[in-house]
C-alpha positions in Angstrom: 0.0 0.0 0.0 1.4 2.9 -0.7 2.6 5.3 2.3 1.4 8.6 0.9 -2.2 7.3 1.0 -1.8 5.9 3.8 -0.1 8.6 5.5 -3.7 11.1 4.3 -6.4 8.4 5.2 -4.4 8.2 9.1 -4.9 12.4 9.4 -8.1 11.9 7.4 -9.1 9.7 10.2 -7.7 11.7 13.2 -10.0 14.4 11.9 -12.8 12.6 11.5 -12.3 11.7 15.6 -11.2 14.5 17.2 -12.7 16.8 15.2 -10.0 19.4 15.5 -10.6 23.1 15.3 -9.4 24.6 11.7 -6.3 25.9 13.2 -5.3 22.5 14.6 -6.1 21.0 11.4 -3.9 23.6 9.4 -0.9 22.5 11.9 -1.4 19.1 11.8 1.6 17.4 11.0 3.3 13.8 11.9 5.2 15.1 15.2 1.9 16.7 16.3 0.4 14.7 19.2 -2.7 13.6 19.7 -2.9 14.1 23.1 -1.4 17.9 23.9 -1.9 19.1 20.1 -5.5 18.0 19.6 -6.9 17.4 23.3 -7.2 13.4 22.6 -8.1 11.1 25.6 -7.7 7.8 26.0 -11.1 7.1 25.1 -10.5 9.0 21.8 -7.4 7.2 21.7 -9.3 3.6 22.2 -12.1 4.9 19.3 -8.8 5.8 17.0 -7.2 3.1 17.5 -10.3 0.8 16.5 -11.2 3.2 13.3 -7.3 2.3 12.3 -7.8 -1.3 12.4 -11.2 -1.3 10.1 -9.9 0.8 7.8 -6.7 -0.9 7.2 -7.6 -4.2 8.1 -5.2 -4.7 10.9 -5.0 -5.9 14.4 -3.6 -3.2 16.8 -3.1 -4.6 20.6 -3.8 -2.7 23.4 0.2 -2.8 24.3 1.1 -1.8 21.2 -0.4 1.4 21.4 0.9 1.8 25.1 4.3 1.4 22.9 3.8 4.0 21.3 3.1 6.4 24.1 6.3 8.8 25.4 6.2 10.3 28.9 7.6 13.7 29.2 7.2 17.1 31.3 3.7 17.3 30.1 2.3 14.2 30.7 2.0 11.1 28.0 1.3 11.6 24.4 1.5 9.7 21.0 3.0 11.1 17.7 0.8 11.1 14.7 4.2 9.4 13.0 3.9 6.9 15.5 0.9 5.6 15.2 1.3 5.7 11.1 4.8 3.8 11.6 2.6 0.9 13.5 -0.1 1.0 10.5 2.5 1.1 7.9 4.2 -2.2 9.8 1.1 -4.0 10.0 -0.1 -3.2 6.5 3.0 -5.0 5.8 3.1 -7.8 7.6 -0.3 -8.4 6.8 0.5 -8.1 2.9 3.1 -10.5 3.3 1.7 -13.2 5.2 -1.2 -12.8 2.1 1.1 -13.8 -0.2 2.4 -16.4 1.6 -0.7 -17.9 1.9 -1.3 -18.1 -2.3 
């Protein structure tokens, strides 16, 4: 799949959720966090997560998202790129266990 279209249906979707203000939206890039840039909580985060998996067709765990979490000054938080290197990995796997199947 490629990454580019991946990369606009993940901030599609974080959109879609979170329903950002048009200022957030306009700054929205892959080191903005979902958490301190666009007031996600962990329900959000849960609903995300779960929107991810339909629309890519993937299995996310629960730890794999707490993997993706970073703990600093502020509190905990998750990078858009993050979350998009985890879908971009499972997209992958998932391609290539496809093909091993035929």
């Amino acid at each position: 799949m490629d990454p580019y279209i991946v990369t606009e249906q993940v901030i599609d979707l974080i959109i879609e959720q979170l329903a950002p203000s048009a200022d957030e939206i306009d700054n929205i890039r892959l080191d903005t966090c979902l958490v301190g840039d666009l007031g996600a909580d962990s329900l959000d985060i849960v609903e995300l997560t779960g929107a991810f998996m339909e629309t890519f067709d993937i299995f996310i765990s629960d730890e794999e998202v707490r993997s993706l979490v970073y703990k600093d000054y502020m509190g905990s938080d998750i990078e858009i790129q993050s979350f998009l290197g985890l879908i971009m990995y499972k997209i992958e796997e998932r391609e290539r266990l496809e093909k091993e199947e035929k």
